[in-house]
C-alpha positions in Angstrom: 0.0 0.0 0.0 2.7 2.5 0.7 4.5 1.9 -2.5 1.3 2.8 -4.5 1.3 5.7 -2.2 4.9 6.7 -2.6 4.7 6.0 -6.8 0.6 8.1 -7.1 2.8 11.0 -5.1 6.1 11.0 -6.9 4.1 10.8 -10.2 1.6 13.9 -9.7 4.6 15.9 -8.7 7.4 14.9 -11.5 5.3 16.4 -14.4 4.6 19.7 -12.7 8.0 20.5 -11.6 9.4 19.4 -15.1 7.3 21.9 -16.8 7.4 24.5 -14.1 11.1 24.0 -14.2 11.2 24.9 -17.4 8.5 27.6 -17.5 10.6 29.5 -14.7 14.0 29.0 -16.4 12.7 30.7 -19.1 11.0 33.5 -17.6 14.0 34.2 -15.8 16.2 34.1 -18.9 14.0 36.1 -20.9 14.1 39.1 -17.6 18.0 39.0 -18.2 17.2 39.5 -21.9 15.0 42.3 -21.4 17.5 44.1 -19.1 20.3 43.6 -21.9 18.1 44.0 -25.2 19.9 47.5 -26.1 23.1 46.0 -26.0 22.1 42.9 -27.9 20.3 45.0 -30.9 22.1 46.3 -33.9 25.4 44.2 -33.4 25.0 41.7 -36.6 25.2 38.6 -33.7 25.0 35.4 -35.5 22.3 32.1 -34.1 25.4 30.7 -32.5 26.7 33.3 -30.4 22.9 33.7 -29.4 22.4 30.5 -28.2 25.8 29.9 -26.5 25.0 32.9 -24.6 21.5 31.4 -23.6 23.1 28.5 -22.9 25.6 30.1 -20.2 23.1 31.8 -18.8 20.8 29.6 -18.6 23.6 27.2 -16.4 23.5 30.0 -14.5 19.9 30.4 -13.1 19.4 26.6 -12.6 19.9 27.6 -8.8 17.4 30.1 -8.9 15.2 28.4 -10.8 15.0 24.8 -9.1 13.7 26.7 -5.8 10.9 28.2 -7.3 10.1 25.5 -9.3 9.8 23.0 -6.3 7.9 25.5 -4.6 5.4 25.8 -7.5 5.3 22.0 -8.3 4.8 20.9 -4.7 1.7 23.6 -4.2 0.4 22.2 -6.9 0.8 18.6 -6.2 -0.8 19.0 -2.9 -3.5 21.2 -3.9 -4.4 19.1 -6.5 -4.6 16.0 -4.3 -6.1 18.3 -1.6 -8.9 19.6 -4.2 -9.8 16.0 -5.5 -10.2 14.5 -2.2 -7.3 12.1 -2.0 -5.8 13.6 0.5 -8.6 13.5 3.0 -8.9 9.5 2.3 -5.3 8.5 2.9 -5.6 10.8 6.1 -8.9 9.0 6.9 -6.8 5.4 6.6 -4.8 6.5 9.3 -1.9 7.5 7.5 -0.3 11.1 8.6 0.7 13.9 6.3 4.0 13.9 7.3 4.8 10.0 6.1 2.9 11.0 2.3 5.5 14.1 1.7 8.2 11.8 2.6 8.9 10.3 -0.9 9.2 14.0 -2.2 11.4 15.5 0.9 14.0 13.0 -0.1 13.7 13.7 -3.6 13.8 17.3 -2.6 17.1 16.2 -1.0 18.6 14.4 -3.7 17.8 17.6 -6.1 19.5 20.1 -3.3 22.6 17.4 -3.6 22.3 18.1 -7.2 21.8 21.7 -7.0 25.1 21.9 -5.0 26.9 20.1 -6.9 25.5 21.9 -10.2 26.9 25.2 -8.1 30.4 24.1 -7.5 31.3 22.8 -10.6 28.9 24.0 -13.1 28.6 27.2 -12.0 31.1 28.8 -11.7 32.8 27.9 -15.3 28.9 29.2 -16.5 29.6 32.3 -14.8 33.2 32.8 -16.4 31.7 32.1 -20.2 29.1 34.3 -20.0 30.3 37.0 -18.1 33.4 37.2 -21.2 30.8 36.6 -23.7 28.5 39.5 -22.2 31.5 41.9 -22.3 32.3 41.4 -25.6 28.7 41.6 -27.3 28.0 44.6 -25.0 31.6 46.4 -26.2 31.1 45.3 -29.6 30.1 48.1 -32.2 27.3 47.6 -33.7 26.9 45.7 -37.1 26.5 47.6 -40.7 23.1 49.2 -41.0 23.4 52.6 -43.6 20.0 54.5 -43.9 18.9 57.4 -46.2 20.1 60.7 -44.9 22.1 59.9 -42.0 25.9 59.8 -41.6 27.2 56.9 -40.1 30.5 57.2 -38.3 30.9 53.2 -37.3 33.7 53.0 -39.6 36.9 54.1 -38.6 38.3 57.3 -40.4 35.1 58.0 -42.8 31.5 59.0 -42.4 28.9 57.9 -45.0 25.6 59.5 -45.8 23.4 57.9 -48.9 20.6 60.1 -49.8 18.5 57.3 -51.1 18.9 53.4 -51.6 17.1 51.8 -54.0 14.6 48.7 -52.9 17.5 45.9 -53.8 19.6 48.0 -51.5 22.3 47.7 -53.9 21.7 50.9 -55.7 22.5 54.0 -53.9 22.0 57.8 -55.1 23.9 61.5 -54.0 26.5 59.5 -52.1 28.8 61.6 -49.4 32.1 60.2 -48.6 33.9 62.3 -45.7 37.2 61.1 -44.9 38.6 61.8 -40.8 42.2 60.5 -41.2 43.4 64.5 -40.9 41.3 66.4 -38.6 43.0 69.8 -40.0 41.9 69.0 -43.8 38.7 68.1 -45.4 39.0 65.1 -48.0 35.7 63.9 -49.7 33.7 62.2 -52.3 30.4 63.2 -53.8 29.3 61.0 -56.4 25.2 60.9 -58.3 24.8 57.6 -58.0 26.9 54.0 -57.5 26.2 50.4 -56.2 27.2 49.2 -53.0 28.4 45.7 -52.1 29.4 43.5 -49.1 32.2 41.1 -50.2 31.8 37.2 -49.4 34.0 36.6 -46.7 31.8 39.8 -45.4 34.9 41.8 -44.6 34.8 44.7 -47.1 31.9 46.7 -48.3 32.5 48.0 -52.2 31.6 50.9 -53.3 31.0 51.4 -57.2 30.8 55.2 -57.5 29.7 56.9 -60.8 29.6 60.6 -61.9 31.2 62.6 -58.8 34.2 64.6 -57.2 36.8 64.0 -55.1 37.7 67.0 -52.8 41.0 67.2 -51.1 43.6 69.0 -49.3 47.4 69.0 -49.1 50.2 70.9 -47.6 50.8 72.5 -43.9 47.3 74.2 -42.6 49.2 76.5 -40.6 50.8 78.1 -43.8 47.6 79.6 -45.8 50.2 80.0 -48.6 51.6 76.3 -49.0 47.9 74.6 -49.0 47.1 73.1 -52.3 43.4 72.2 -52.9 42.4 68.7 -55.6 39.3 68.3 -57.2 38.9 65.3 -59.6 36.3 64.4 -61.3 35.6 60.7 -62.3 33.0 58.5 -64.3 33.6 55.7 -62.0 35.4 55.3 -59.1 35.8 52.3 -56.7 36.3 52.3 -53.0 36.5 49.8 -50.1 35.6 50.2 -46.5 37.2 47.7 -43.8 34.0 46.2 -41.9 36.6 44.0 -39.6 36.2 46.0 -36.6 31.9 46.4 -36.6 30.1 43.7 -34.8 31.6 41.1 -33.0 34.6 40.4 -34.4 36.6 38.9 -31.6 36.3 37.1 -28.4 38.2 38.1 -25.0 39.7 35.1 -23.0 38.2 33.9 -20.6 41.1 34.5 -18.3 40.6 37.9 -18.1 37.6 37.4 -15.5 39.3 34.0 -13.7 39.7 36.1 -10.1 36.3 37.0 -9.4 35.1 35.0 -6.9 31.7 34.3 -9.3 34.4 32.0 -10.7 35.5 29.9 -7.9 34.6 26.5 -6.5 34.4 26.3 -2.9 37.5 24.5 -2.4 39.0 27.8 -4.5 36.7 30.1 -2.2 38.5 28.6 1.3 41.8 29.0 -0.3 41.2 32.8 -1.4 39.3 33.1 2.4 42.5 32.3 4.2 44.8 34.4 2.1 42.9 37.1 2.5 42.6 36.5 6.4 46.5 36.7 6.2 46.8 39.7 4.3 44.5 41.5 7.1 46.8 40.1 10.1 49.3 41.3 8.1 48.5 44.3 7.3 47.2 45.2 11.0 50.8 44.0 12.1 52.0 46.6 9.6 50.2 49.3 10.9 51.0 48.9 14.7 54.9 48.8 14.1 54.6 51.5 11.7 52.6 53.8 14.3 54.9 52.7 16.9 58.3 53.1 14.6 57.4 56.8 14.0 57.8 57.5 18.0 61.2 58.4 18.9 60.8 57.6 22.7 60.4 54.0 21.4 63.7 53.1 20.1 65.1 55.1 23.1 63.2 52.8 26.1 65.3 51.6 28.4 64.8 48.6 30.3 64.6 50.1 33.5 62.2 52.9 32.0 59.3 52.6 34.4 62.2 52.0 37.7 62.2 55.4 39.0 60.6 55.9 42.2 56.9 57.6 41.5 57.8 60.3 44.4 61.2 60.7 44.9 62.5 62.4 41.9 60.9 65.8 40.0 59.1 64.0 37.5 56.7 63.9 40.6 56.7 67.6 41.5 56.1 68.3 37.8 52.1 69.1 37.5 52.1 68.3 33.9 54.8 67.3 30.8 55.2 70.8 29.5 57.4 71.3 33.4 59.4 68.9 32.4 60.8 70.4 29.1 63.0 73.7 28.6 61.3 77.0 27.6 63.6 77.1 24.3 62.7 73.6 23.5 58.8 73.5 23.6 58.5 75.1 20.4 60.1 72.7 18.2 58.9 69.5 20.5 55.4 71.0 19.9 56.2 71.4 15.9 57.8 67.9 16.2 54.9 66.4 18.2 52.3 67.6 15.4 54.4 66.4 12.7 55.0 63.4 14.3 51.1 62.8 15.0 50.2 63.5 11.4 52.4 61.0 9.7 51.2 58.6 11.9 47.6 59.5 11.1 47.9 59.9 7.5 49.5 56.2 7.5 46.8 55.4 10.1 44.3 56.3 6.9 46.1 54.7 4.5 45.9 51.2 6.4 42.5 51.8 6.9 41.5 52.2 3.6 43.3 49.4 2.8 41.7 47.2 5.2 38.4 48.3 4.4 39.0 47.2 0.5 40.6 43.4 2.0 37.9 43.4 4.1 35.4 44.1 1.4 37.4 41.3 -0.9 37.2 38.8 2.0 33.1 39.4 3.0 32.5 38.5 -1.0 34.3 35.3 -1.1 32.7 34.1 2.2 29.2 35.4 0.6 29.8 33.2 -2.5 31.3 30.5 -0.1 27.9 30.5 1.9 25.9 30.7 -1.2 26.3 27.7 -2.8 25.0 26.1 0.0 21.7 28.4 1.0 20.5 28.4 -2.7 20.7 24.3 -3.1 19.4 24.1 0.4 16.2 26.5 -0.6 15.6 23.6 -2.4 14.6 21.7 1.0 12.9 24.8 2.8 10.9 26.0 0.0 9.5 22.2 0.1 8.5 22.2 3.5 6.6 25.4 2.7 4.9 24.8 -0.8 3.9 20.6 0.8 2.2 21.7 3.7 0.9 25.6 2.1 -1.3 22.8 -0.9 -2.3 20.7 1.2 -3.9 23.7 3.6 -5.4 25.5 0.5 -6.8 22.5 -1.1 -6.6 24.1 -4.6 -4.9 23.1 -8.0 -3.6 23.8 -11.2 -1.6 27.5 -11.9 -4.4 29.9 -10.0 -3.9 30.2 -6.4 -1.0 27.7 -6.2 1.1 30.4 -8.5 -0.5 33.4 -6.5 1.3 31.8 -3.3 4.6 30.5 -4.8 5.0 33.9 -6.4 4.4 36.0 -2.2 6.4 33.1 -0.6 9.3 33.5 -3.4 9.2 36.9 -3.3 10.0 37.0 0.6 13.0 34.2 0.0 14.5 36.5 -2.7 14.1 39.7 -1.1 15.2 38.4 2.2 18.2 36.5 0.5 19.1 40.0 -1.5 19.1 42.4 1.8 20.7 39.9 3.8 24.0 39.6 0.9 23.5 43.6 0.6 24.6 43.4 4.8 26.7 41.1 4.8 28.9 43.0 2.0 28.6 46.0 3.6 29.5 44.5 7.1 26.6 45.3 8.6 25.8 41.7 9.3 28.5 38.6 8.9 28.3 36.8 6.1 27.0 34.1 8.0 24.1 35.7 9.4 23.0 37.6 6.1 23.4 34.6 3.7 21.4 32.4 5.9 18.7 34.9 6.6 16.3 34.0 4.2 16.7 30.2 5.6 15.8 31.9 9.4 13.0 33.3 8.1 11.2 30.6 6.2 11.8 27.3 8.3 10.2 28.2 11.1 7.3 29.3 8.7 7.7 26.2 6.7 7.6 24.1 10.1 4.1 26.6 11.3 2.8 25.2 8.1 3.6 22.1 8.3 1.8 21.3 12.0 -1.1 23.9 10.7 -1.6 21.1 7.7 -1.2 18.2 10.1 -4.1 19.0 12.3 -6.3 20.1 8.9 -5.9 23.8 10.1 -8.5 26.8 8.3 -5.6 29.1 8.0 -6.7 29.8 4.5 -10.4 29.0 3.9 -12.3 31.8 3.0 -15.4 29.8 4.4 -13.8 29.7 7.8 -13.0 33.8 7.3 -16.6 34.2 6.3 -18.4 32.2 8.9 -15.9 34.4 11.5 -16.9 37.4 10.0 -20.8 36.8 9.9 -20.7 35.4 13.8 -19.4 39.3 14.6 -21.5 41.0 12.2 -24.3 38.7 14.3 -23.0 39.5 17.6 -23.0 43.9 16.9 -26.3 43.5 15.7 -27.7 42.0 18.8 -25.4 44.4 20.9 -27.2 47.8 18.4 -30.8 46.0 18.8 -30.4 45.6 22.8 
């Protein structure tokens, strides 16, 4: 009997968290797209780069995704087993909530295994690919597009204007040519009419000019007497333009972004974690023997410095340290003294800063280090509260269900985001701001999950209603009296 129950559970939930999976994956690859469509636009990328990119990026919201989607799948399994009435016969055979999720919170288990190990392997070479591939369509200039009336200054050194293409776009009419390889003389072409071509290994575009002028200059600018001014006149005239350096034309290696701790594996992260550690010993050991070092009385203490009787001699007559020194000498001392002071706290600065930046370094690694294991073990807490949430609200497919996964999701994410925006600022350790969302939704998860046990009203609107009409009862005997 259980292994009927165990296989009916496992298979209402595999086919809603494949799809949801899915669903959400794409959703959330097609908000990434929508942040970056400017940059995509215009830049002549081919299907492949397209779809390496989606690829990448794709690897690389598998953690966020597999959350949500067990969150979704799980409300719906319930709800729909809640709404048809099978739940409420294997609770009537005696058979407790607890022992039917148990087939999906180790499956839930096995997919946070897989999530983490998906995050330190997959990850972080994901992250490296399309984080290089990003820069270089986002730097890339963007492909060859001439239209009527407009210069275009993509090309390096010349500026094109066409005042009409014809409907082939092969044809072109009152052609302006402006050549920017001198800024202090004006070269150009005007030609009627001419046809323009891309060549086949689409590096050159040809230009078959007919009926115009070529306009330049020669000589030294700065002597109005030396210029010499060109105009030719040609039936046909042929130029090329070098179209090696529009679009995407080359791709950065990938070692350029290698140190960002996106990158690294967690074995990486604890190695970058204690060398950084070291650095900030260090650099506090630095900082004390440099304060100390610029104090002269330091090098000069003797061993029996603090030997001399407290009331014998005339340091204790002296009522302060300015007694103790020579008129003539408290000037300079003074002058010395501030001097002194302000190396120390300009150095003082200096180390601080530069502890502020490690420290910054180190709270970012131990943030990454932390996160590979809250996002695959979301996996497990967003179960215990989409299992429990289904079976309370007793409703199926993507209405309510999606309404519920969408507010409980919202209040991981948003919890999970302010709690890394603290612990990289150092108002919280990384420890307590990576794990926040996980404080905040177990004990919820565990509420729900007793609340579901003991067939709880938490969310029937009946139960809300029937509250609601015993009070509207109750005032209107309390008015009529």
């Amino acid at each position: 009997m259980f292994r009927k129950l165990d296989k009916l559970i496992l298979k209402a939930f595999i086919g809603p968290f494949v799809a949801t999976f899915f669903i959400t994956l794409l959703v959330l690859v097609i908000q990434f797209f929508w942040l970056y469509i400017d940059d995509f636009v215009g830049k002549g990328l081919g299907p492949g780069v397209i779809f390496e990119f989606i690829l990448y990026q794709s690897a690389v919201l598998v953690p966020l995704a597999l959350p949500l989607a067990i969150l979704l799948s799980s409300l719906m399994t319930f709800g729909n087993l809640g709404e048809s009435f099978e739940l409420v016969a294997i609770k009537s055979a005696g058979i407790s909530l607890l022992r039917f999720m148990r087939p999906l919170f180790f499956i839930c288990i096995l997919l946070s295994g897989v999530a983490f190990v998906f995050s330190n392997n997959v990850i972080p070479v994901a992250n490296l690919k399309s984080r290089t591939l990003l820069a270089d369509i986002v730097y890339a200039k963007p492909a060859f597009d001439l239209k009527e009336g407009v210069f275009y200054d993509k090309i390096s050194g010349f500026a094109i204007k066409i005042g009409k293409k014809e409907s082939n776009d092969s044809v072109i009419r009152d052609v302006i040519i402006y050549e920017q390889g001198n800024a202090l003389q004006d070269n150009f072409i005007v030609a009627k009419s001419g046809i323009m071509r891309v060549s086949e290994n689409k590096r050159f575009l040809e230009f078959n000019l007919k009926d115009g002028w070529r306009y330049q200059e020669k000589g030294n600018v700065y002597a109005n007497d030396n210029i010499e001014y060109y105009r030719i006149g040609f039936k046909e005239y042929q130029k090329q333009f070098d179209l090696s350096g529009l679009g995407l034309s080359g791709r950065t290696a990938d070692s350029v972004n290698k140190n960002n701790e996106k990158m690294f594996t967690m074995r990486q992260l604890e190695k970058a974690i204690d060398s950084f550690s070291r650095e900030n010993d260090g650099i506090v050991a630095q900082a004390e023997k440099n304060a100390f070092g610029a104090l002269q009385f330091n090098s000069l203490l003797d061993s029996a410095w603090n030997k001399y009787p407290p009331d014998s001699t005339r340091y204790a007559k002296a009522a302060n340290m300015e007694e103790l020194i020579p008129d003539s000498a408290r000037i300079n001392l003074a002058e010395m003294a501030r001097s002194t002071a302000g190396a120390i706290r300009i150095g003082a600065e200096s180390h601080i800063q530069i502890m502020k930046d490690k420290g910054r370094n180190l709270r970012k690694h131990q943030v990454e280090w932390h996160r590979k294991i809250t996002l695959s073990l979301a996996c497990l807490v967003l179960f215990l509260i989409g299992a429990p949430l289904g079976s309370i609200i007793r409703k199926g497919g993507l209405g309510s269900p999606l309404i519920f996964a969408i507010v409980f999701f919202m209040i991981f994410y948003f919890s999970s985001n302010t709690g890394e925006k603290f612990a990289k600022e150092g108002s919280l350790t990384p420890l307590t701001g990576m794990w926040l969302a996980t404080f905040v939704l177990v004990p919820l998860g565990f509420f729900l999950t007793y609340k579901a046990m003991h067939d709880s009203q938490l969310f029937n609107k009946e139960f809300y209603y029937r509250f609601a009409g015993f009070f509207r009862k109750y005032f209107r005997r309390k008015t009529v009296e």
